[in-house]
N, C-alpha and C positions, 0 to 999 in steps of 0.2 A: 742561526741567530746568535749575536754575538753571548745570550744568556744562557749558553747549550746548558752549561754544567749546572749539573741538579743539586737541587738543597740537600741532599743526601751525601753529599761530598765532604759537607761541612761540619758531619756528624763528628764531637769529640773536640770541637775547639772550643768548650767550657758552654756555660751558660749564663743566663740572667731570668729572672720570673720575675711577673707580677704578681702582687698577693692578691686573696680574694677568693673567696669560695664559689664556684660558679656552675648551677647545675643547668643542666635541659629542660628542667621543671618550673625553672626560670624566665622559659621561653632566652634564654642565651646562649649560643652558640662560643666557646670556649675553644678556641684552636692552639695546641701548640705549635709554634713555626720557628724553622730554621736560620730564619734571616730577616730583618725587613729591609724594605726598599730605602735606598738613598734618594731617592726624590722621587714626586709622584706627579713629574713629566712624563708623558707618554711616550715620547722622543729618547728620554732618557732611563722610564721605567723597567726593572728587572722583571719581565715579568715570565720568568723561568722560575727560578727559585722564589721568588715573591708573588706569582700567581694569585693566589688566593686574593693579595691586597689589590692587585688588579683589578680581578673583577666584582670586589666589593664597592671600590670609591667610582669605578666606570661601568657603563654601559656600550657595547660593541654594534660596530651595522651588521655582524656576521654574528649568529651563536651555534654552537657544535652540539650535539646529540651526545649522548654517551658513548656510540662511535664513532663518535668523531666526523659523523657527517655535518654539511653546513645547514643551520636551519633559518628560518625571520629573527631577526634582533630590532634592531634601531630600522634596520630597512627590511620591510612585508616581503619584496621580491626581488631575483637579482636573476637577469638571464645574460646569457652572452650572447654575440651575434656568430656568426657561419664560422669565422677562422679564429674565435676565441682571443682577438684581440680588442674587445671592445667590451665592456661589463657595464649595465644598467640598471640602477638600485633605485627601487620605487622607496622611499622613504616613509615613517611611521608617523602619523601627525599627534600633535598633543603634547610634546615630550619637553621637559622647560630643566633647565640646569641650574645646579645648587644655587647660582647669582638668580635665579628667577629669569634668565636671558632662554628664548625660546632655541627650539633647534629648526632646522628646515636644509634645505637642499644647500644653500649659499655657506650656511657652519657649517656640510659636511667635507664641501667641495675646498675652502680653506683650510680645513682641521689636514686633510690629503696630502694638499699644494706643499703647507707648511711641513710636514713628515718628510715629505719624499727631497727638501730644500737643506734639510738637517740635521748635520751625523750626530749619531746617537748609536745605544746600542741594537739598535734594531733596524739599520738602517739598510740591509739587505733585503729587505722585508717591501721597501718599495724601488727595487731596481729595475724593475719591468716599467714602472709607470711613464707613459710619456704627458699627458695631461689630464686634469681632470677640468668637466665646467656643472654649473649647476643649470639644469632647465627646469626653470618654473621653481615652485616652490619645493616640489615632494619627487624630484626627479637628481640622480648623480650620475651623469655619465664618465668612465675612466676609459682615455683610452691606451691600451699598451704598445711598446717596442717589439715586444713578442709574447707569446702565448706563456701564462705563469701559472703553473700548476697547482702552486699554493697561495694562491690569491685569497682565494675564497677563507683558507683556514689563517690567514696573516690578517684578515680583516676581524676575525672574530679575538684576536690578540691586539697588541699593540696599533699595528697601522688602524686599526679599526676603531680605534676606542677613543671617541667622541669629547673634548674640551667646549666651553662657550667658546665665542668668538673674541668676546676681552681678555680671554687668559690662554689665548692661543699666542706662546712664545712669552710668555709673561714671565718673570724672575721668582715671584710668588706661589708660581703654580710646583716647584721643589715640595713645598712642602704642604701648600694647601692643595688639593685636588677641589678643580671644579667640574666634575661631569655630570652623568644623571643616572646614574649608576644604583643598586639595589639598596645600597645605604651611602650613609652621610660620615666623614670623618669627625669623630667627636674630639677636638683637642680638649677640652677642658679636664675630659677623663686620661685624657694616652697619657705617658709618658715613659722614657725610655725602657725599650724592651718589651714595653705592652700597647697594642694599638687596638683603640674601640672605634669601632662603626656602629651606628646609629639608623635606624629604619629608615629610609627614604620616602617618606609617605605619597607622591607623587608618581612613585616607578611606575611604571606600567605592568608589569605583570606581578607581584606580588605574591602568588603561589610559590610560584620555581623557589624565591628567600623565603622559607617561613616563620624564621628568628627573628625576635625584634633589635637583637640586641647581639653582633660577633665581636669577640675579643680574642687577640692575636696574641700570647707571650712570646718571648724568644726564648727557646729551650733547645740547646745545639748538642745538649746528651742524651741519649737513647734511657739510660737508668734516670736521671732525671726527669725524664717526660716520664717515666713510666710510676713514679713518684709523684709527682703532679696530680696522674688516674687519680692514686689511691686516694688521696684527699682532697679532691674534689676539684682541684683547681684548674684543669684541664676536662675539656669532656670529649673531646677528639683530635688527631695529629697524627703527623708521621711519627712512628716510630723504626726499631729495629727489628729484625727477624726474632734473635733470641728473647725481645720481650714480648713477642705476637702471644706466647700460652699463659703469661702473668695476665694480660689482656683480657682472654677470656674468661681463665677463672674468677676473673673481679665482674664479672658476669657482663662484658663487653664482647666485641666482633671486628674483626680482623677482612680489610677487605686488599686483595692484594693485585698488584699489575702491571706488567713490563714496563719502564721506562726510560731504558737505556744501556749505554753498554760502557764497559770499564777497559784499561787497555793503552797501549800507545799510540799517539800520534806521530808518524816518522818523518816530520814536518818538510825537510830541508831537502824536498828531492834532487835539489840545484846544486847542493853542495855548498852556499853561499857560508856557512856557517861550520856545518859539519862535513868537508867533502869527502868523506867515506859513501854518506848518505844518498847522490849520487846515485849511484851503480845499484838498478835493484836487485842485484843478488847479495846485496851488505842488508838491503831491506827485508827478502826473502829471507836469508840467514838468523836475523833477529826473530822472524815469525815461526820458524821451525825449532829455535833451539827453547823456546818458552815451554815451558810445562803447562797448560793450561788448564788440568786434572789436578794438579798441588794449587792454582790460583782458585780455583773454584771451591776449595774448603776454606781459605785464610780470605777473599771477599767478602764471606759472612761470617765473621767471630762467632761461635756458637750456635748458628742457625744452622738451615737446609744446608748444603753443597749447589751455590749456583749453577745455571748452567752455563758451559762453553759455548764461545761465539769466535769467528774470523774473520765477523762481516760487521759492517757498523748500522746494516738495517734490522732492526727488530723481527722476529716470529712473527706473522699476520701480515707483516707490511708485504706492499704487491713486490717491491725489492728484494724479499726475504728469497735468499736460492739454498736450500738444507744440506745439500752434497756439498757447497762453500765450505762448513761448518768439518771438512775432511781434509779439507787443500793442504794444512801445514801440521802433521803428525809433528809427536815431539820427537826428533830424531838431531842429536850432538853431532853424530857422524857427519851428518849431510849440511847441517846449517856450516862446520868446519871445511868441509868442501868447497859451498859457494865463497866464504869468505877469500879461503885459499887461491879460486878462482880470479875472485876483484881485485886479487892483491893486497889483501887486508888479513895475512895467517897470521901477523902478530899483534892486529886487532885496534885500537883507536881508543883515543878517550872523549868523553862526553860530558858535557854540565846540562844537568836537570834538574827543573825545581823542584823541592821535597815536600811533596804530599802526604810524607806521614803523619801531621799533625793533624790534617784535614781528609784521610781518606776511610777513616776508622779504625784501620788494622797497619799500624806500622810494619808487619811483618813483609806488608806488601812492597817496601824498599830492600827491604835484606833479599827477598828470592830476588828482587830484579839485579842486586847486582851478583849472585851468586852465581844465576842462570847467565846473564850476557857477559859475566866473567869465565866462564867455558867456551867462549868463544873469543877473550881477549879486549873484548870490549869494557874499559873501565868507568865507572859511574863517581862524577865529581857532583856534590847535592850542593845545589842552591837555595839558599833561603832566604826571597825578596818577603818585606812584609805581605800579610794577607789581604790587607788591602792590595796590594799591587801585582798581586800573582796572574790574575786575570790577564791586565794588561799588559804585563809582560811577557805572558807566552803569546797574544795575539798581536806583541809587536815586533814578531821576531826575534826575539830574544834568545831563546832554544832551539837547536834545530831537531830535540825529538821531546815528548814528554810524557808522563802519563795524565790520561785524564777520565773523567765521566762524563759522558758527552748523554744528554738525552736525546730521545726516539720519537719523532711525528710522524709524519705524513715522508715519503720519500723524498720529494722537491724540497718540503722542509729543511728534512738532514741535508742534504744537498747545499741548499745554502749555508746551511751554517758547517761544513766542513769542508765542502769539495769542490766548487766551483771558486774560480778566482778572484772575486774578491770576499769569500766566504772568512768571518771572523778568527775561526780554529782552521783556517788556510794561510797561513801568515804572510810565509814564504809566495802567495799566488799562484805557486804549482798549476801549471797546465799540460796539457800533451795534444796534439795535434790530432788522433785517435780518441782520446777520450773527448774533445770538445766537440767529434762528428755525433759520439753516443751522445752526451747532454743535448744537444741540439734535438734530437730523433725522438729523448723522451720528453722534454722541454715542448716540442711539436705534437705527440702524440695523446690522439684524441681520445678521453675519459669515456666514449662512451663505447668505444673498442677493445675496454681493458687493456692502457698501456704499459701492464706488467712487463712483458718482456722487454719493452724497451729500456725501463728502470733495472731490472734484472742484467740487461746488457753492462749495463753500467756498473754496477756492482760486482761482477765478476772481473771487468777488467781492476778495476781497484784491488781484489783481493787477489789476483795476477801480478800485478803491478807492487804490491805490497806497501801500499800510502800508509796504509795503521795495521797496529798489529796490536786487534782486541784479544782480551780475555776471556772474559764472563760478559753474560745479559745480568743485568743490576733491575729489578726490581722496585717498586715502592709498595712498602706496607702503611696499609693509613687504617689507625686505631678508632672506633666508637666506643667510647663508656653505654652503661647500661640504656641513659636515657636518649640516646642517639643512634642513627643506623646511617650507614653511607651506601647509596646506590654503587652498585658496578658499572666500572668506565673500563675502557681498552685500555688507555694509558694514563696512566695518573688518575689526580681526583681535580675537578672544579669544586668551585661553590655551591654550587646548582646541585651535587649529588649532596650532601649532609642536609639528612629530615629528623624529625623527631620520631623517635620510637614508635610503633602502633600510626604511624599517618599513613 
């Protein structure tokens, strides 16, 4: 999805707070956050790095378990039929949207039509859909082009999350959110930097939120959020690694969990841009001659030593293959070989954007050019504003970059990296072998454990050399004393932050 990159990216490009003392004792939920949403269309919602305000102002027909399995939301049940191209959602009756406009089968079956009609950043998310219709009142049937592995977990995100029917495509919905979502956007209170939600008193399940009252700062420095703890104005958030032991001694908890991986993208296998890039043994080259034992201490300023990765699928994922994690020793001699081999022994230059302002550890630009300058490849940095960095690497703009790309479900990453019209795919890179494997895992049945076939696919990638990650990145998410945050696989939802002793 086109919101891969994690709010953790953007650690270190200043901040802003709201004031205000805010404890858990308050019954208020106090989050520091890295960003907030530029609109709160669903179409056009972040809901990567703005999550949390996702699924605060909406309610989804999918909801996810703490691993991430799919559970009842907006819709009681969802079965498929025999070849998985057909999905059937009994719907939830009762459920009425902030305007007071009821929901039922006809708003889900629109909310769908309209997603799958209009680019946005998520708009990979419904490229399987061939239509939806609504039967009866409490029935949504979708049916698909092909079998989509991530259906189920792209309905509990964005494609999922339910607008009325009057503010489906509405110009207003930017900034008002109208869903029926666990709370209510309070503008009276927001304002920039800090966003209040307000109790939904309507939601249907009310346990899973037990705050009456979540408020969102924006605090985009690790030492500043962790200043926030100290006096009160925060009572949970991401932080950094090196602040996770101030955390605890202020008699807080630290809950921590893979969500992605760090590393380059070697976008342009076409050469359209960079045609060194082309030839995989210029790609191969790049992936060997990285140190990725020196990147694994300067990822985390002061923390742990991440760990090393080759692959873009996560530990746990059924794509995860361990011996990948061997494929490209750091070895000069041999990355100078293949180079030598492509025709490239005096090497090429490159323009890439510079993430040092936004990746936490500037240092991360100096090894990159030190290391692929041992092999002649020179690094020109580009510096498009931060607003525009996104859309310029997803518009072709670079033909390699670094990025942090987060970790879901295999299909997930898939879409949003690897398959051709995948956001962090610019270039549309295909290969005639690799679209036999996406086909095979794309087809293979969930209830056969279609690991190896995603597995398939992940080997020839790290074969083939499309990226050449680093480190797994991590998210550390802080509770102060009066707060605890359930353990999730990846990341945190809303749904995991309870109040201490519940």
């Amino acid at each position: 999805m086109a919101v891969g990159l994690l709010a953790v990216t953007l650690a270190g490009c200043g901040s802003s707070s709201g004031g205000g003392k805010a404890q858990a004792s308050d019954n208020v939920l106090s989050l520091a956050s890295i960003i907030e949403p530029k609109s709160y269309d669903p179409t056009q919602m972040d809901c990567g790095s703005a999550l949390l305000y996702c699924q605060a102002a909406y309610d989804t027909l999918i909801h996810l378990d703490a691993d991430r399995n799919p559970t009842p939301g907006m819709a009681t049940a969802f079965t498929y039929n025999g070849k998985r191209t057909q999905l059937t959602l009994t719907l939830r009756s009762g459920i009425t949207f902030s305007d007071g406009t009821p929901f039922d089968a006809s708003v889900a079956a629109a909310n769908l039509t309209h997603f799958q009609k209009t680019s946005g950043l998520s708009s990979s998310m419904s490229s399987a859909l061939k239509s939806v219709r609504a039967v009866g009142a409490d029935k949504v049937v979708i049916d698909l082009s092909a079998p989509d592995p991530s259906l189920l977990s792209n309905l509990a995100l964005n494609l999922g999350m339910m607008v009325s029917k009057p503010a489906i495509g509405a110009a207003t919905l930017a900034t008002t959110p109208d869903g029926s979502g666990p709370y209510l956007l309070d503008k009276a209170d927001t304002q920039p930097g800090t966003t209040v939600f307000k109790r939904n008193t309507k939601y249907w399940d009310p346990s899973t939120y037990p705050f009456d009252t979540v408020k969102m700062s924006v605090l985009t420095d690790p030492n500043t959020t962790l200043n926030a703890f100290k006096v009160g104005q925060v009572n949970a958030g991401p932080i950094g690694e090196p602040q996770a032991k101030a955390i605890e001694q202020l008699g807080g908890s630290v809950m921590r969990s893979a969500n992605g991986w760090l590393g380059l993208i070697l976008a342009d296998r076409g050469g359209k841009v960079v045609p060194a890039l082309a030839d995989v043994r210029v790609r191969q080259a790049i992936n060997y001659v990285l140190d990725r034992d020196l990147f694994s201490t300067i990822a985390v300023p002061g923390g742990k030593p991440a760990t090393t990765t080759e692959q873009i699928f996560a530990p746990g994922s059924p794509a995860f293959v361990k011996e990948l994690d061997e494929a490209y020793p750091h070895d000069v001699a041999k990355a100078k070989q293949l180079m030598a081999a492509a025709g490239y022994a005096k090497g090429f230059s490159v323009t890439m954007p510079d993430f040092s302002t936004v990746s936490g550890s500037p240092a991360l630009s100096t090894y990159l050019v030190q290391q692929l300058g041992a092999i002649n490849i020179k690094i020109h940095w580009a510096n498009p504003p931060l607003t525009e960095l996104i859309s310029s690497i997803q518009g072709g703009k670079y033909g390699m970059t670094f990025m942090l790309l987060g970790s879901k479900t295999p299909w997930q990453d898939m879409q949003n990296s690897v398959l051709p019209n995948a956001p962090f795919n610019p270039f549309h890179s295909t290969d005639p072998h690799l679209a036999r494997l996406i086909n095979t895992a794309e087809h293979a049945d969930p209830a056969q454990s279609p690991s190896k076939a995603f597995q398939a696919v992940n080997r020839w990638l790290v074969q083939n050399a499309w990226f050449a990650p680093f480190t797994i990145r991590g998210s550390v998410e802080a509770a102060g004393p009066g707060v605890k945050i359930e353990q999730q696989t990846l990341g945190v939802d809303l749904a995991r932050f309870k109040p201490a002793g519940s």
